[in-house]
C-alpha positions as CSV (number, residue, x, y, z in Angstrom):
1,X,20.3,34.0,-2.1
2,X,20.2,35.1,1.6
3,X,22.6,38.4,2.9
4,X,25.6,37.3,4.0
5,X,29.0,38.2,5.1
6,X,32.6,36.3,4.4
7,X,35.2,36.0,6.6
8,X,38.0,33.7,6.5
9,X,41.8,34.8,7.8
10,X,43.3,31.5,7.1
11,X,46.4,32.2,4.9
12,X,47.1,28.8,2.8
13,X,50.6,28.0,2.2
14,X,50.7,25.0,-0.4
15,X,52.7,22.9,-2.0
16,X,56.3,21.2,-1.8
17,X,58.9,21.6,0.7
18,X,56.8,24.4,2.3
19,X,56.5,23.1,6.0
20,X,60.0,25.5,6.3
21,X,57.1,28.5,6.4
22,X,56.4,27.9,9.3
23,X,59.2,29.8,10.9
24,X,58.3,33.4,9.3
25,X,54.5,33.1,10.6
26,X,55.2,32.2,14.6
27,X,56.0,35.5,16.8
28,X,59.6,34.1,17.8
29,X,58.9,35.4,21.7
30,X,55.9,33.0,21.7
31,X,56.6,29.9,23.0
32,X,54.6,27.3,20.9
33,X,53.0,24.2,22.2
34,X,53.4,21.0,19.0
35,X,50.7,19.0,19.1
36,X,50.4,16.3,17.3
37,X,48.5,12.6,17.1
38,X,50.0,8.7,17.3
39,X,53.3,9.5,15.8
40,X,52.7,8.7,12.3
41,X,54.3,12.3,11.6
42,X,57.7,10.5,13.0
43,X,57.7,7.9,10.2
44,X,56.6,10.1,7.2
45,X,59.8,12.7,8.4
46,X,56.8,15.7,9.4
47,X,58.3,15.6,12.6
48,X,62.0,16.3,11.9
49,X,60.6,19.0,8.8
50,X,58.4,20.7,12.0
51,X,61.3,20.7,14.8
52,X,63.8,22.2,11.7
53,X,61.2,25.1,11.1
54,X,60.6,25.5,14.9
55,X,64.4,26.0,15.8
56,X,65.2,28.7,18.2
57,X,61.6,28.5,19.4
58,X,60.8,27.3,23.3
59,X,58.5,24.4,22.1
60,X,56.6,22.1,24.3
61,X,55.2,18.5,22.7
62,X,51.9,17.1,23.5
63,X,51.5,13.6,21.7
64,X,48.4,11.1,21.4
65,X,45.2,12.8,20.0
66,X,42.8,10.6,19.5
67,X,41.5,9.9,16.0
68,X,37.8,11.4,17.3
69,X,39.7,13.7,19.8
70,X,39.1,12.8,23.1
71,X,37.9,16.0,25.7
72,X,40.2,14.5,28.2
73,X,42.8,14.2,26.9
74,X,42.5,17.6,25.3
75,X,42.8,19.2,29.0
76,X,45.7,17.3,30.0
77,X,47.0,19.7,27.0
78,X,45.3,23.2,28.3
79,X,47.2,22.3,31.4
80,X,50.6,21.9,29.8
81,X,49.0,25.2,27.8
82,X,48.9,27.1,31.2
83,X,52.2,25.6,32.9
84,X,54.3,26.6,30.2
85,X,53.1,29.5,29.1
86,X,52.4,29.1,25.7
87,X,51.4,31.4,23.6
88,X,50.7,29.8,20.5
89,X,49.3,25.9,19.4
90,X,51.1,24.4,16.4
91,X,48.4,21.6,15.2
92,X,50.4,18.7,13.2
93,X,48.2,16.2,11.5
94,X,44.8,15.3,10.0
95,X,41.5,16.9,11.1
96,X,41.2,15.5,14.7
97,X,44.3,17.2,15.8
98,X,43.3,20.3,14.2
99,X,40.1,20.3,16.0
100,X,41.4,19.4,19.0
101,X,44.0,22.5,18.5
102,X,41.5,25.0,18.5
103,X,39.4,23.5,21.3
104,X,42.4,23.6,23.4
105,X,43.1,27.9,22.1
106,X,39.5,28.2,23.4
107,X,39.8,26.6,26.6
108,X,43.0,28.0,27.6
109,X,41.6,31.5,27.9
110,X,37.7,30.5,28.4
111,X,36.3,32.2,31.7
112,X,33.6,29.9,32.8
113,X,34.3,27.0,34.9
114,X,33.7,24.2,32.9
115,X,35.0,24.2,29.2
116,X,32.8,21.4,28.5
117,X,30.4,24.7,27.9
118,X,32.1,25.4,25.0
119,X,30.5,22.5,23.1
120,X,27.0,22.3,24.8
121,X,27.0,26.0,23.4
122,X,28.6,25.4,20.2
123,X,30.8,28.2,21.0
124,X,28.5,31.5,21.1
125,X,30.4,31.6,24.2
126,X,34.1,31.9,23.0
127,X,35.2,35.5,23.5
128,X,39.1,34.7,22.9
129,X,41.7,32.0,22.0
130,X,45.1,31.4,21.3
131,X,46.6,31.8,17.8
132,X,46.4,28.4,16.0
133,X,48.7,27.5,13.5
134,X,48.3,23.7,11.2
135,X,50.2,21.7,9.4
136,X,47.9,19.0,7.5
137,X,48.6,16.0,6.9
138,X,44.9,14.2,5.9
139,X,42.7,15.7,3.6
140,X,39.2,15.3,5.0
141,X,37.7,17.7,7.0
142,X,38.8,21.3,6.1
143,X,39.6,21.9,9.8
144,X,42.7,23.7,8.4
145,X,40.5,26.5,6.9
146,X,37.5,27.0,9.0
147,X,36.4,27.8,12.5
148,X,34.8,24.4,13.5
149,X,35.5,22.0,15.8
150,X,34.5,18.6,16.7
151,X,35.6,17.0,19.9
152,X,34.2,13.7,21.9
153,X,33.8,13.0,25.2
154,X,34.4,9.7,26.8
155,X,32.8,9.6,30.2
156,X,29.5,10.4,28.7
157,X,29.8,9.2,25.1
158,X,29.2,12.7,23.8
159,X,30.3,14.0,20.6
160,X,29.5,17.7,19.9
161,X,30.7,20.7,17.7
162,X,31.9,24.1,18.1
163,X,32.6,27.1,15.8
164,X,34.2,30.1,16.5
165,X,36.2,33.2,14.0
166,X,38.6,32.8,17.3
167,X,39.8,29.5,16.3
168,X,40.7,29.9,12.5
169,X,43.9,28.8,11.9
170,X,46.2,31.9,11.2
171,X,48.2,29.7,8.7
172,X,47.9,26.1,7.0
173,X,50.5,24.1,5.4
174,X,49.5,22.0,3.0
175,X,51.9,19.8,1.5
176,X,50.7,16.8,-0.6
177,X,53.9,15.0,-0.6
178,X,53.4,14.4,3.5
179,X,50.1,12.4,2.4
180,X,51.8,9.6,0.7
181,X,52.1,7.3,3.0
182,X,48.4,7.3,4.5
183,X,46.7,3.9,4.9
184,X,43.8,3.8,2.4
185,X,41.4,3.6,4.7
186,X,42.3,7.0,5.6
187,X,42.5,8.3,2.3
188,X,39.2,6.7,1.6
189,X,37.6,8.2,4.8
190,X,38.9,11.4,3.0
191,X,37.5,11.1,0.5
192,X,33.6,10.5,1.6
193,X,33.8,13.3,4.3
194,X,34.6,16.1,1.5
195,X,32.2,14.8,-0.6
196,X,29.5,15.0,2.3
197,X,30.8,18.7,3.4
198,X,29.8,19.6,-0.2
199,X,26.6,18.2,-0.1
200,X,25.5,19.6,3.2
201,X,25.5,23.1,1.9
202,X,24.6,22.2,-1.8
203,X,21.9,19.7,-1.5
204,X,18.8,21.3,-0.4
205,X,16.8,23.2,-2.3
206,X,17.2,26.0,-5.1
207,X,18.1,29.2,-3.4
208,X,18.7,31.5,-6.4
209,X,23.0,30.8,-5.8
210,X,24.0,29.7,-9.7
211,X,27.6,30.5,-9.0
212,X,27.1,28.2,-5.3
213,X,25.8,25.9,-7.0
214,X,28.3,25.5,-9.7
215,X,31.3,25.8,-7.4
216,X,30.2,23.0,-5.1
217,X,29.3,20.8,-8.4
218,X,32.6,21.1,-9.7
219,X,34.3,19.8,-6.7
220,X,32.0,17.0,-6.5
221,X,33.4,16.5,-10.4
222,X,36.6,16.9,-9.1
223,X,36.8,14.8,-6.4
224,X,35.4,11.9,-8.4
225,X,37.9,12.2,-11.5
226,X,40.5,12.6,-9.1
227,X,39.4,9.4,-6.2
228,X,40.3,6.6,-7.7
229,X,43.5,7.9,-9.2
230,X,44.9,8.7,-5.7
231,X,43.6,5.8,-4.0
232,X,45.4,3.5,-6.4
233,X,48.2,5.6,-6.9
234,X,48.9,7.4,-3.8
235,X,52.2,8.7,-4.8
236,X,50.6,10.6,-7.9
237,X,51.4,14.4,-6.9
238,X,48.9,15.8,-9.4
239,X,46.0,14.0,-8.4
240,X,46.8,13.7,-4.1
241,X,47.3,18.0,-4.8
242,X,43.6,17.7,-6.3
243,X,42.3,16.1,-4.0
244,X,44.0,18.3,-1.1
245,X,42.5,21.2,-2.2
246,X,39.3,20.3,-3.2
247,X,38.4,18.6,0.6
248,X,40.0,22.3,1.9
249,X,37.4,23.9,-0.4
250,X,34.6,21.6,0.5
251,X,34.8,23.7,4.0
252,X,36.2,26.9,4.1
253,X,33.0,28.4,4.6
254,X,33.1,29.8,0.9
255,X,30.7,27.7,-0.9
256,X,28.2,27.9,1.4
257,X,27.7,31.6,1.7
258,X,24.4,33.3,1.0
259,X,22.7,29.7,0.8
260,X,20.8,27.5,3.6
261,X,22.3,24.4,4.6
262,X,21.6,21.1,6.0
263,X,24.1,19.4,8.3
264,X,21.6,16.8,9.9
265,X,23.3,14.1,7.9
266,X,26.7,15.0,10.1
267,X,24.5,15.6,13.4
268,X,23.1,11.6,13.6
269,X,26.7,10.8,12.3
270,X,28.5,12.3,15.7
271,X,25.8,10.3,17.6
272,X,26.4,7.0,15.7
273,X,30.7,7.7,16.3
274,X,29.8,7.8,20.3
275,X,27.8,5.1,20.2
276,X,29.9,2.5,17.9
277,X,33.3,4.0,17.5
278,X,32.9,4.3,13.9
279,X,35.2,6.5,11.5
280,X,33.1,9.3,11.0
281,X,33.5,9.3,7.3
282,X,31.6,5.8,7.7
283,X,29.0,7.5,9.4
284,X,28.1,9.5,6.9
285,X,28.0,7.4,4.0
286,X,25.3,5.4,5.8
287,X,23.2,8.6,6.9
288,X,23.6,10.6,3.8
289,X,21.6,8.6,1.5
290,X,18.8,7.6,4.4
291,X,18.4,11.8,4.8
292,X,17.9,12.2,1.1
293,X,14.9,9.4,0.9
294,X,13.1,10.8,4.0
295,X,13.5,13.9,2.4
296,X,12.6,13.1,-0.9
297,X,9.9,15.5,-1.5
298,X,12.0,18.5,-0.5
299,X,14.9,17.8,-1.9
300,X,13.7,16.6,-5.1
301,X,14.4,19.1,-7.2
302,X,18.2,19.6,-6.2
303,X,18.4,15.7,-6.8
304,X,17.9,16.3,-10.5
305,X,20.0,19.3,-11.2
306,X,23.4,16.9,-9.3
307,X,21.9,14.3,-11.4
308,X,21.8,16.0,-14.7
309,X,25.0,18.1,-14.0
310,X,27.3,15.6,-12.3
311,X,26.4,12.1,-12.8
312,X,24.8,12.6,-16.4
313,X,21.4,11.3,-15.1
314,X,17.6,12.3,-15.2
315,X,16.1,11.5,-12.4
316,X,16.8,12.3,-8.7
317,X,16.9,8.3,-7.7
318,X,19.1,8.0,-10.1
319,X,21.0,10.9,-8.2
320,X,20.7,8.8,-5.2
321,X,21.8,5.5,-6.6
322,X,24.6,6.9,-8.6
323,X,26.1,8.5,-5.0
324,X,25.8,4.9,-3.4
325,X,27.7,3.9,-6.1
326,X,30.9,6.3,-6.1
327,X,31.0,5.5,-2.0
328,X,31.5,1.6,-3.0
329,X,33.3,2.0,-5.6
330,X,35.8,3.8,-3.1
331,X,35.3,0.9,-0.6
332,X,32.5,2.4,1.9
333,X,30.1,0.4,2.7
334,X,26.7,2.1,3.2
335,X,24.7,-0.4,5.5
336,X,24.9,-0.9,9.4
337,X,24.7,-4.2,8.5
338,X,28.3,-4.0,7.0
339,X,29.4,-3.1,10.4
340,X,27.4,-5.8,12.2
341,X,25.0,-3.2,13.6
342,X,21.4,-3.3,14.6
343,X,19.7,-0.5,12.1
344,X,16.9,-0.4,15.1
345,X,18.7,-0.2,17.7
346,X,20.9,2.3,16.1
347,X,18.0,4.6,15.8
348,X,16.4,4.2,18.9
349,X,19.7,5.4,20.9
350,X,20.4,8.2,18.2
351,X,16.8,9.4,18.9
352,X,16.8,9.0,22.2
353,X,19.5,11.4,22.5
354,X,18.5,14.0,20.1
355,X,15.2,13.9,22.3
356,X,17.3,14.6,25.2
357,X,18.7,17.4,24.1
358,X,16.2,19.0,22.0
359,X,17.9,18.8,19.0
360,X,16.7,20.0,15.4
361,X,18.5,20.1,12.1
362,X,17.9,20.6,8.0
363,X,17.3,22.8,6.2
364,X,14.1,23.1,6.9
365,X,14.7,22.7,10.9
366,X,12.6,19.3,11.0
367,X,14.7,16.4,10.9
368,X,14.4,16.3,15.0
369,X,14.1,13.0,16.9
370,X,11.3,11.3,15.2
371,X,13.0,12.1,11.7
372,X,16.4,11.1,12.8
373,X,14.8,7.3,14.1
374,X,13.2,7.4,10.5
375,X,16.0,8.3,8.4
């Protein structure tokens, strides 16, 4: 187990009815910009719970964040930021409008001239930010407890990350009632990104982390007892609160201390949403199980111990096949094919551009543009 060190100022505040927080956890002299995505928040009654909370506050609305946040639009918001003088962002929604919160805290107070930087350097550059503050309404991506950001760019068909202790949210609400009402494509998108954010750190190689490793297995067991109960009973409370928590655990950076992690499988997956506009959840249910045959070898013994200790299984393509077979039996597909892509051509763009910029990820810091084409 490698030295490590744990930080994570994100104060949770979960359950029913508790979107009325809000108001104790704002400085009332900051004026707070609400952002927030397509207006599904409007139908669910998030909107009316947030403007209740935020009386007496001066609050400034920015609608329409994109599902894969656009960088564009994002600026229109840093300059509403800047013309109003806000002083805190107030993030309302699923992942994309948390990241796109915190890239906007960044690039309000970033002193270079191009915030663009702040992603090409995956934010070793971010010496300050706003105070963000979330309200979820999507359990996916853990945005609501961790640093990271993910934001796309149109003009160039870029998708790139950023993380930063300046961008953790000061609070998250997390209410599993505001969740009932998600399409179940959503909730199935869900779903598949927690169970990838778990395996990124966890499926690699033993590192001498027993208590790691058991964590992250027992929300992978989680999160399969709990999936099909919430996807065909969305108003279950019990099992949507399960789930909730278990994708906010996935990545809060907890489970993933003191061991070496992977992330290649999300790296070709940001590629393949610029390219083909795919859910990113999507992505990754075709990657995941093409990184874990081109790195067989490596990974081999890690397969057995998930197999063993989570699908009841003994031997590590057994792991493999068993994980294919929770993603379908979900309703991801796993295949370009299923999406009417070209597999080839797929890879050659996705290579082509980590050859470009000279990127390298795994655990082992060799799945580069040759092993991305491969996988």
């Amino acid at each position: 187990m490698q030295n490590f060190s744990y930080k994570n100022p994100t104060e949770i505040i979960f359950g029913k009815g508790t979107i009325r927080a809000i108001k104790d956890r704002i400085p009332p002299q900051k004026p707070v910009l609400f952002l927030y995505g397509g207006g599904s928040i409007k139908k669910n009654g998030v909107y009316e719970q947030v403007k209740r909370a935020l009386r007496g506050y001066r609050v400034s609305e920015f609608a329409g964040i994109e599902a894969n946040p656009l960088y564009e639009t994002c600026l229109k918001a840093v300059a509403l930021v800047r013309k109003e003088q806000i002083g805190f962002v107030l993030a309302v929604g699923g992942g994309s409008v948390l990241d796109a919160g915190k890239f906007i805290a960044a690039a309000v107070c970033f002193k270079g001239k191009d915030p663009w930087e702040i992603l090409r350097r995956h934010g070793s550059n971010v010496g300050a930010a706003l105070p963000v503050g979330a309200v979820l309404t999507l359990p996916a991506t853990g945005s609501e407890s961790n640093g990271n950001s993910v934001i796309s760019r149109a003009a160039t068909r870029e998708k790139l990350h950023f993380f930063s202790e300046h961008v953790f949210p000061v609070f998250s609400v997390l209410d599993p009632d505001t969740t009932f009402s998600l399409p179940v494509r959503q909730v199935r998108n869900g779903i598949v990104d927690t169970f990838v954010h778990v395996m990124e750190q966890y499926m690699t190689f033993p590192s001498g982390a027993p208590l790691q490793d058991r964590f992250a297995e027992s929300l992978i067991q989680t999160l399969v007892e709990v999936a099909p109960v919430t996807l065909k009973k969305p108003g279950d409370y019990e099992a949507r609160a399960a789930f909730m928590w278990t994708a906010t655990l996935a990545l809060n950076t907890l489970i993933g201390c003191g061991v070496t992690q992977d992330w290649s499988t999300h790296m070709i997956g940001h590629e393949l949403t610029a390219f083909y506009g795919l859910d990113h959840a999507e992505t990754l249910a075709i990657v995941m199980p093409g990184v874990w045959d081109y790195k067989f070898a490596a990974k081999k013994e890690k397969l057995q111990q998930f197999g063993r200790r989570v699908w009841n299984v003994k031997t590590a393509r057994q792991a493999i096949s068993e994980t294919e077979g929770f993603f379908h039996s979900v309703g991801m597909p796993t295949r370009f094919s299923d999406y009417g892509i070209r597999a080839a051509e797929a890879a050659a763009k996705v290579s082509a551009r980590f050859k470009e910029r000279g990127d390298i990820f795994g655990e082992h810091g060799d799945i580069d543009a040759a092993a991305a084409k491969k996988i």
